[in-house]
C-alpha positions as CSV (number, residue, x, y, z in Angstrom):
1,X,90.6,121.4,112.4
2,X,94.2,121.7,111.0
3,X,95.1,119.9,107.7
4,X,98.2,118.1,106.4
5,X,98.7,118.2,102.8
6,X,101.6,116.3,101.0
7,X,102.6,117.4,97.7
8,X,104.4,115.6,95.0
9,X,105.1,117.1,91.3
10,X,107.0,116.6,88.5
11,X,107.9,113.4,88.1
12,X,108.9,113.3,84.4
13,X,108.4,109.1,84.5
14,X,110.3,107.4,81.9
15,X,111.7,104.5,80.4
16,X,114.9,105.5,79.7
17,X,117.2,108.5,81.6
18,X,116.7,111.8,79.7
19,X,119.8,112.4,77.1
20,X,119.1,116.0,77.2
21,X,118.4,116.4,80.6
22,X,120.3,113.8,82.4
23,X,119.1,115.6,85.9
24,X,116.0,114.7,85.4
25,X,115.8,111.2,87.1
26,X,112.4,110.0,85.4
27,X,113.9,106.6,84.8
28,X,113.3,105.9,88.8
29,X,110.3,108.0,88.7
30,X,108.5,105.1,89.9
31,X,110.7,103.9,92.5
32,X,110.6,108.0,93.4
33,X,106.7,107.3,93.8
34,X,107.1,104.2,95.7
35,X,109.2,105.5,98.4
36,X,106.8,108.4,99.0
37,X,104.0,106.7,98.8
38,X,105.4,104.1,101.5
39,X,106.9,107.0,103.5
40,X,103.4,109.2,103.6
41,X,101.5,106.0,104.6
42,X,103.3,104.9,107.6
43,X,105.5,108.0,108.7
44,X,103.9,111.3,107.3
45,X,100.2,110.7,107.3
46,X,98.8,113.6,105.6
47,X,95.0,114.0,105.1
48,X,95.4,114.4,101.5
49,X,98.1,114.0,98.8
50,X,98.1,116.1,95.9
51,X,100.0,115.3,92.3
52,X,101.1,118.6,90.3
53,X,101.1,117.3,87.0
54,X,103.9,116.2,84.5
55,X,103.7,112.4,85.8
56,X,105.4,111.2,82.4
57,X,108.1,112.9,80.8
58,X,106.5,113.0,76.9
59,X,103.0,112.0,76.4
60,X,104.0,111.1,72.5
61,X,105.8,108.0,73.1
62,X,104.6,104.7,72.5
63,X,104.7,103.8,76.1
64,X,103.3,107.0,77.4
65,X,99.5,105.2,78.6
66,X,101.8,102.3,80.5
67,X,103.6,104.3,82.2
68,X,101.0,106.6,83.0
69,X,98.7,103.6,84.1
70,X,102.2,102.3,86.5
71,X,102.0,105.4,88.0
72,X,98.4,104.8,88.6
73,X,98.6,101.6,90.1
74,X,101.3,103.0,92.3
75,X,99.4,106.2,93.4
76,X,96.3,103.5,94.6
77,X,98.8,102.4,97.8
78,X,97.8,105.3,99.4
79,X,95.8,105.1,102.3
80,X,94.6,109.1,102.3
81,X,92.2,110.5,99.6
82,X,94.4,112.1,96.6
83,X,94.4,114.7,93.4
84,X,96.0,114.2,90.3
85,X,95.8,116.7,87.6
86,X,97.9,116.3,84.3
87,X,100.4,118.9,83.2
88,X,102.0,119.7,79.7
89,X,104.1,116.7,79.4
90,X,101.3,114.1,80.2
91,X,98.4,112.9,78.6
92,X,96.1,115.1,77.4
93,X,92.6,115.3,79.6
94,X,90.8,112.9,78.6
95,X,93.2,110.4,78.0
96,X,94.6,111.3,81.5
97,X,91.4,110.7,82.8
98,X,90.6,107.7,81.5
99,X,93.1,106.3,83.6
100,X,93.1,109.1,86.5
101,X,89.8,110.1,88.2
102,X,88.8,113.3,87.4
103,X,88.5,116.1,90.2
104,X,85.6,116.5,92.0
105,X,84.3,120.2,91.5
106,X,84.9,120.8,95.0
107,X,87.2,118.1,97.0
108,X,86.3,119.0,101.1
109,X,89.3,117.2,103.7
110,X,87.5,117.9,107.0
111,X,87.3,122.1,106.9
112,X,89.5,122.6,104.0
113,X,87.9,122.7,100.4
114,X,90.1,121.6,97.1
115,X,89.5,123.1,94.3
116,X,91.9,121.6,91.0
117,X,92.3,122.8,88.1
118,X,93.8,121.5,84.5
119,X,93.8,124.5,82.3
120,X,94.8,125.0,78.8
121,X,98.9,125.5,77.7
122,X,99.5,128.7,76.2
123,X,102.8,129.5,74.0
124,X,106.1,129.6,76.2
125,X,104.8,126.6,78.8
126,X,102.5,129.2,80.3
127,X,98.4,128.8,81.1
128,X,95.3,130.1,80.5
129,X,92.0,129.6,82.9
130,X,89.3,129.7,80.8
131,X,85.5,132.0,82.3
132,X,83.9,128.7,83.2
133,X,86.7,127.4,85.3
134,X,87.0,131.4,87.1
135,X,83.6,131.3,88.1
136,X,84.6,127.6,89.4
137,X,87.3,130.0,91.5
138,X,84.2,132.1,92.9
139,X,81.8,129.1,93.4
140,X,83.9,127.4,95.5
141,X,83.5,130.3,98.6
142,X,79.6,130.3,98.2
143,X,78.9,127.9,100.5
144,X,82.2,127.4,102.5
145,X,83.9,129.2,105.2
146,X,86.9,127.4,105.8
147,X,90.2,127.2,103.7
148,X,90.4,126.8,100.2
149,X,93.2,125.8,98.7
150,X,93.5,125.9,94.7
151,X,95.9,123.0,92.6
152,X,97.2,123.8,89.2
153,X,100.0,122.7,87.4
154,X,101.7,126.1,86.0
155,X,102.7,128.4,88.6
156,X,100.1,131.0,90.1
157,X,102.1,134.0,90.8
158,X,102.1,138.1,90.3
159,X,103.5,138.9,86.8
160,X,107.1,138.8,86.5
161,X,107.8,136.6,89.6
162,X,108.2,133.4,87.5
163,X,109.2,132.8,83.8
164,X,105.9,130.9,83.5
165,X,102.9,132.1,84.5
166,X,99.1,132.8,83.7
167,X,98.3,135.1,81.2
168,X,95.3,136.1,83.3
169,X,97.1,135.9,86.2
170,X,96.4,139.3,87.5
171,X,92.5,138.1,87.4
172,X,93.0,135.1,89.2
173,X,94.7,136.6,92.1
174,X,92.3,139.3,92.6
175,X,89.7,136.3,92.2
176,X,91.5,134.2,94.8
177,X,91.9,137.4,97.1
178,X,88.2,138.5,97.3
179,X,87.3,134.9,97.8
180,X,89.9,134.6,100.6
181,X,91.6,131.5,99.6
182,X,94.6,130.4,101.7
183,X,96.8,128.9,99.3
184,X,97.5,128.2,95.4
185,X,99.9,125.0,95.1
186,X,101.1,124.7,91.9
187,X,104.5,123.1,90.2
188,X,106.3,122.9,87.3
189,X,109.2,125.3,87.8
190,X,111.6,122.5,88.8
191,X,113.3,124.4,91.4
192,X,110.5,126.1,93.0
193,X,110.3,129.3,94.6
194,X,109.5,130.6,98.6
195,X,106.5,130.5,99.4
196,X,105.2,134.3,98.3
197,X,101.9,135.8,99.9
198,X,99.4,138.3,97.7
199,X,96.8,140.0,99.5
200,X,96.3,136.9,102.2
201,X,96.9,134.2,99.7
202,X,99.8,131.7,100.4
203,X,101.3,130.9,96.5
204,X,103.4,127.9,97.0
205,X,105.1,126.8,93.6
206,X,107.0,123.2,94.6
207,X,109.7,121.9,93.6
208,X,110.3,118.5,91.0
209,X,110.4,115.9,92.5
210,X,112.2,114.2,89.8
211,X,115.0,115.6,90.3
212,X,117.9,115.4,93.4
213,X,117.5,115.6,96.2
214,X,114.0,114.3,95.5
215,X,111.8,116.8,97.4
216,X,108.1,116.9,98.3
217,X,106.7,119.6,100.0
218,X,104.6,119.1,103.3
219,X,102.0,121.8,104.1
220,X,100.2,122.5,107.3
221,X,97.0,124.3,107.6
222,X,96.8,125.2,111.7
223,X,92.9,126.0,112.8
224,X,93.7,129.5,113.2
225,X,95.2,130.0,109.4
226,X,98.3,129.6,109.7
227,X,100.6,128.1,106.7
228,X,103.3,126.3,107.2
229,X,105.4,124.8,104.2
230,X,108.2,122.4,104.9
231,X,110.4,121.4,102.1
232,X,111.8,117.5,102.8
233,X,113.5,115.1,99.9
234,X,113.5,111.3,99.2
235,X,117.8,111.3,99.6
236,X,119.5,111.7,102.7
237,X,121.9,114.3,103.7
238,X,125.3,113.4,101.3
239,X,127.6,115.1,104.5
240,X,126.3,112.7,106.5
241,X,128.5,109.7,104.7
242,X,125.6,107.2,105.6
243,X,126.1,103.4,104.8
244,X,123.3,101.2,104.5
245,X,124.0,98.4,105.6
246,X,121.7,95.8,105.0
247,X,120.8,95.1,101.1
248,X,119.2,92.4,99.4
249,X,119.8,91.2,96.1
250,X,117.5,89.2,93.5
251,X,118.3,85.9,94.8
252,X,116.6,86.7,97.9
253,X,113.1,84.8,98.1
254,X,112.0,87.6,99.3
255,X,113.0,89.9,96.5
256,X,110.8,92.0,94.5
257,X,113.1,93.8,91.8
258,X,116.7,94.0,93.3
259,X,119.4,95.1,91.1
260,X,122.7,95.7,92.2
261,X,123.9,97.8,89.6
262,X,120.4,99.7,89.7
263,X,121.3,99.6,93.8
264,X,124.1,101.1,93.5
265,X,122.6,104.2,90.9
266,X,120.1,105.1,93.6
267,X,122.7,105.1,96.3
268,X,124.4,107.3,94.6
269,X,121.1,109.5,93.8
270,X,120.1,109.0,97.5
271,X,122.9,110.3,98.7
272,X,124.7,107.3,100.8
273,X,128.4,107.2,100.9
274,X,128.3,103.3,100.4
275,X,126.1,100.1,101.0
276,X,126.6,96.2,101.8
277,X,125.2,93.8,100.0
278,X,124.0,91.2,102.2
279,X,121.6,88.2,100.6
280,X,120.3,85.7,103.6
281,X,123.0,82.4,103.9
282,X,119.9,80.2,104.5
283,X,118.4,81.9,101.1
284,X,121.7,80.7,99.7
285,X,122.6,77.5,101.2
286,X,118.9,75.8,101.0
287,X,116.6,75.6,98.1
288,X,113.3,77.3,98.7
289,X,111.1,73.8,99.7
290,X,114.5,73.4,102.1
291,X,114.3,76.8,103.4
292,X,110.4,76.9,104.4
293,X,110.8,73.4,105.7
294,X,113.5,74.8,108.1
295,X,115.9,72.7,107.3
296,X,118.7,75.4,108.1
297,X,118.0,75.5,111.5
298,X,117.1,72.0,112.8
299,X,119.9,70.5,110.6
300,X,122.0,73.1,109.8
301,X,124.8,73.8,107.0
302,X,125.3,70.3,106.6
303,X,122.0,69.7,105.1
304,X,122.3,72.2,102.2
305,X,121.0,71.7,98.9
306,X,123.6,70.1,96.1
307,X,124.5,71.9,94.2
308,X,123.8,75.5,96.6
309,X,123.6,78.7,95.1
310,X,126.5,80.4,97.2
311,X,128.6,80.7,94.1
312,X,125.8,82.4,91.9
313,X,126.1,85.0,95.1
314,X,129.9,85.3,94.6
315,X,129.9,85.7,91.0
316,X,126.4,88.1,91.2
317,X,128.9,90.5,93.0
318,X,131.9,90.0,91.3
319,X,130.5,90.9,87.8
320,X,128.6,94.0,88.7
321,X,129.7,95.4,92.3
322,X,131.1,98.5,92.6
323,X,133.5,100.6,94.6
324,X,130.9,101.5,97.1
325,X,129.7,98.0,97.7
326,X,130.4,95.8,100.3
327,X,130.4,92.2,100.2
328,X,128.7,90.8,103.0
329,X,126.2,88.9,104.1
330,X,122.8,88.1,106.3
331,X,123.7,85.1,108.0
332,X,121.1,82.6,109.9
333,X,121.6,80.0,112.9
334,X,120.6,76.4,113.1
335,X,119.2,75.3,116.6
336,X,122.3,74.9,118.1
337,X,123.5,78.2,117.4
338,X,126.1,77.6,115.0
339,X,126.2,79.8,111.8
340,X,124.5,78.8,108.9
341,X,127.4,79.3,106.3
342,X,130.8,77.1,105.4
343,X,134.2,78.6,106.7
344,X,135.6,78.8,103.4
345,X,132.7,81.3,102.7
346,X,132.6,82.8,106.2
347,X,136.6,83.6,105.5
348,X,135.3,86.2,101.8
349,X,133.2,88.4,103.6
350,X,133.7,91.5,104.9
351,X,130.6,92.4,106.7
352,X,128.3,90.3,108.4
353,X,124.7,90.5,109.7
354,X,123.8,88.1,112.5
355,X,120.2,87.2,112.1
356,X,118.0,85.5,114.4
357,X,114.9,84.6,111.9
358,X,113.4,81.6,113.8
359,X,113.5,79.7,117.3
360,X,111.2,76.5,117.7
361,X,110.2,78.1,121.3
362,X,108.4,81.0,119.8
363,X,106.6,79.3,117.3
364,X,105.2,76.8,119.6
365,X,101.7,77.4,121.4
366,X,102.9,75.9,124.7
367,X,106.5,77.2,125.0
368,X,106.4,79.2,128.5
369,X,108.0,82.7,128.4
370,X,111.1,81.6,130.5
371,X,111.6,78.9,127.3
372,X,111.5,82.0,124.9
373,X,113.8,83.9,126.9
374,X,116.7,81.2,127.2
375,X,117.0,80.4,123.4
376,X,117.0,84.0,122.6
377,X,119.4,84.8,125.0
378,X,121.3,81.9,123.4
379,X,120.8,82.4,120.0
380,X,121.8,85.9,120.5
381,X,124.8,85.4,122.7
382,X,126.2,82.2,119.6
383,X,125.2,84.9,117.5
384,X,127.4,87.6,118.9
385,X,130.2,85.0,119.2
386,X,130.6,84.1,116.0
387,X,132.0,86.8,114.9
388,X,129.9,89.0,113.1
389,X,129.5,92.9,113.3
390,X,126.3,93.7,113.5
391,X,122.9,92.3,115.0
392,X,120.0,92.9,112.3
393,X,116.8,93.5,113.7
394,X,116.7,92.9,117.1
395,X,113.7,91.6,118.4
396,X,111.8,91.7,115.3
397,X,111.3,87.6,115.5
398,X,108.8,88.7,118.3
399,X,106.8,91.2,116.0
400,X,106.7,88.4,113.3
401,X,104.7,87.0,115.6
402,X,102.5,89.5,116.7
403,X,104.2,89.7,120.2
404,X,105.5,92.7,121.2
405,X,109.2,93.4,122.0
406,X,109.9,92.4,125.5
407,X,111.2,94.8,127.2
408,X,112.6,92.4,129.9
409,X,115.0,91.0,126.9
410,X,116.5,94.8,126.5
411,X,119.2,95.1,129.3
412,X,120.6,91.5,128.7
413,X,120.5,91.8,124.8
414,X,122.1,95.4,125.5
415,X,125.3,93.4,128.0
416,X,125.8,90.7,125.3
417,X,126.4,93.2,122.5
418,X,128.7,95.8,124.5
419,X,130.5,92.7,125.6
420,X,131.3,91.1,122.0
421,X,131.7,95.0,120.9
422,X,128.9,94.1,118.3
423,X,126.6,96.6,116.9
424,X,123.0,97.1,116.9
425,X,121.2,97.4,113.8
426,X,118.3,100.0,113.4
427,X,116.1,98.4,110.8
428,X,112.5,99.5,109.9
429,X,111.8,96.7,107.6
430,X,108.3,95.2,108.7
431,X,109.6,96.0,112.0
432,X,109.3,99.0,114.9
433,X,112.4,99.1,116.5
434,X,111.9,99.4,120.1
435,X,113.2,103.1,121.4
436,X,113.6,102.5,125.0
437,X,116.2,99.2,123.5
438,X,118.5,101.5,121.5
439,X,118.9,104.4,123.7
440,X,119.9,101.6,126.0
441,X,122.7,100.9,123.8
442,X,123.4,104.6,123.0
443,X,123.7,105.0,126.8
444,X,126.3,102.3,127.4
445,X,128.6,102.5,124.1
446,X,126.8,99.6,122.0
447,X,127.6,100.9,118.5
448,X,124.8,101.0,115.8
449,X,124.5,100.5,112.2
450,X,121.3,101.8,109.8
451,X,120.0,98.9,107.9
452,X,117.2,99.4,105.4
453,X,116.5,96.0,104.8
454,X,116.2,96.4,101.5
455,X,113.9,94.1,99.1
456,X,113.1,96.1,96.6
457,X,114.5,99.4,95.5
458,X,112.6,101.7,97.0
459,X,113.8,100.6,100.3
460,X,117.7,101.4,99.1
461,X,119.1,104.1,102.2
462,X,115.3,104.9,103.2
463,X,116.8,106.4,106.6
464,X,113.6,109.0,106.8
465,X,112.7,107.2,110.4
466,X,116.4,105.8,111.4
467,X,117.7,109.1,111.4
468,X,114.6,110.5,113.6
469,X,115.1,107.8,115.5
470,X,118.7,108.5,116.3
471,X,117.6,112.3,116.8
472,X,115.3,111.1,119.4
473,X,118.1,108.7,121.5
474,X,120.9,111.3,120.9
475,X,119.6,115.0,119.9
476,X,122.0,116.7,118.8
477,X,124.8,114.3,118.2
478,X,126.1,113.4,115.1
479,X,125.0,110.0,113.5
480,X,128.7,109.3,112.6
481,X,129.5,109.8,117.1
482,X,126.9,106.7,117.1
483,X,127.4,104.1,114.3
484,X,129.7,101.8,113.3
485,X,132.7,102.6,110.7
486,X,132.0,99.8,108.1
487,X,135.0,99.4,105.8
488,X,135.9,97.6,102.7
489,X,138.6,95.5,104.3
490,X,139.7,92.4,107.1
């Protein structure tokens, strides 16, 4: 059976940016983490994930077991069996593994055997495998016939092919070569090297993750032996002058750990020409008791909470946006379809989200499906009226609760938004935006805009499926021919 292996190295976690080496992002190393994690589980779905060492960026520090132990907690999200092995910055073996589990002997994904190894440093950031660990190497082909695939932190390579290296290298190839392994993974040299082959044996070295554009390297093991290694990154493509438009701050209920000056660092680091910050009106309008109670739709603005907290929102932005921001906003509907914000406020923004986040119809147990229809088609249509630019995650009310998105809705949804020249968000967030819907719009001129949602930080321009999705709908076409042109202006 074929094997997909994900590989992350490198991350050099920190809790400050690296003075010397101010490439080295460790700061966000967790946030880095996060958004892999998040991405293998629900996009990538390898049948292993495999962690090259150098998790933290200097094992002397006060903090070091913290941050190691975040990393830990993080690394348990994953849904697929993993292997971590420490490398030269982290902690050393058994304090590593006190937090860590230690390596099997032999790890065995389905026909594919794992064999890791954490070896002693050497002068120069080099390695040494020790006899007990080489007869390890040999043991491992005893009783298996399928792949084997060695992990090590310091790059396993002929002599002279990599600044570091093992200074028994020579022995471990011919080792990994009469025991036909199919690949050595390894990491460490930030920038990684192509993929080199010795006498059968794929040596991958991967490249940091820590550093921009962020990659991680997927490999594939086919059932007839063949390698593949594919080379994808955390950022987006820069060229493609991406907005995101659809960003939460801390004073969303639903915020984990939104900053928008720490928004607007990893925008820059993930490569997204701009983003709008857009906190939920009914978030801002009504206290939290208010808000759950529902208050902003079945009495609307009128019933907000004295004194609100739609100035804190104003001056949030004011003292720490910057010149790729966007002020905007997510904005709700009462019941009769009127927006859930003040005209005076309304008047300040310069993007706006229409949001459809609750109808009495659908969360009623006797409400017939004609009933659900007419006051989405109405909310919708108020919506699109009102004046904003884009409507946020279409259909996703139905997912919220557990229905699926009815495709019925689609063509109507589809006339309402050409008509009021309103665009069509792809959003991802807790949601699966419905394919057959957006090529729909792609088809008849509806203009889109990529909206991550984002409630915390990881989430900030995570376009990995928005950008498939748009490659699905339109191949070939430039995402600038399909979205919207969001500007900073009237």
């Amino acid at each position: 059976m074929s094997i997909k292996i994900a590989v992350i190295t490198d991350l050099h976690y920190s809790s400050i940016p690296n003075p010397f080496i101010p490439e080295r992002c460790g700061e966000f190393a967790d946030t880095l983490l996060l958004r892999a994690i998040h991405r293998f589980n629900r996009y990538i779905k390898p049948d292993i994930v495999l962690i090259g060492g150098d998790l933290i960026n200097d094992s002397t520090t006060q903090d070091a077991e913290s941050l190691t132990k975040n990393l830990y907690d993080i690394i348990q999200l994953l849904k697929m069996p993993f292997i971590a092995i420490p490398g030269n910055h982290d902690l050393k073996n058994h304090d590593f593994y006190n937090i860590f589990p230690r390596p099997e002997r032999f790890t065995d994904i389905g026909n594919t055997r794992f064999v890791a190894f954490d070896d002693p440093e050497m002068p120069g950031y080099n390695a040494i495998r020790q006899a007990d660990d080489i007869e390890t190497m040999r043991a491992a082909r005893a009783d298996w016939n399928g792949p084997i695939v060695a992990l090590q932190h310091v790059p396993l390579v002929p002599p002279d092919a990599c600044r570091y290296n093992y200074e028994n290298a020579p022995e471990l190839l011919k080792v990994m070569a009469d025991c036909h392994y199919t690949a050595s993974i390894s990491g460490h040299l930030h920038g990684g090297l192509p993929t080199l082959e010795h006498h059968g044996v794929a040596l991958i070295t991967a490249q940091a993750t820590c550093e921009a554009p962020f990659p991680y390297q997927i490999i594939e093991i086919a059932d007839d032996g063949i390698i593949t290694n594919k080379t994808e990154t955390l950022a987006v493509d820069s060229t493609l002058n991406l907005t995101d438009s659809h960003v939460h701050t801390s004073l969303a209920y639903c915020n984990e750990n939104m900053s928008i000056p720490k928004i607007n660092r990893l925008a820059e680091l993930f490569g997204l020409k701009q983003t709008v910050i857009t906190e939920h009106s009914a978030h801002l309008y009504f206290d939290r008791p208010s808000y759950s109670a529902k208050d902003f739709y079945n009495k609307g603005v009128e019933a907000q909470t004295v004194p609100s907290r739609i100035p804190d929102y104003f001056s949030m932005y004011q003292e720490f946006a910057g010149a790729n921001n966007i002020f905007g906003m997510e904005i709700d509907f009462d019941r009769h379809g009127r927006p859930v914000i003040e005209e005076q406020h309304w008047s300040k923004l310069k993007f706006r989200n229409g949001a459809i986040h609750y109808m009495a119809s659908i969360s009623t147990d006797d409400a017939s499906e004609s009933e659900i229809d007419a006051e989405f088609l109405f909310m919708v249509e108020s919506a699109l009226k009102s004046g904003i630019d884009a409507l946020a995650h279409p259909f996703r009310i139905f997912r919220r609760r557990n229905l699926p998105p009815p495709a019925r809705l689609f063509q109507p949804t589809m006339e309402l938004l050409k008509k009021h020249q309103v665009a069509a968000e792809i959003n991802y967030h807790t949601n699966e935006p419905p394919l057959e819907f957006f090529q729909m719009c792609v088809n008849n001129g509806v203009k889109l805009t990529l909206g991550s949602d984002s409630h915390n930080l990881y989430e900030v321009g995570e376009f990995y499926p928005h950008l498939k999705l748009l490659n699905d709908i339109a191949p070939g076409i430039a995402p600038s021919k399909l979205l919207l042109e969001i500007k900073n202006e009237d």
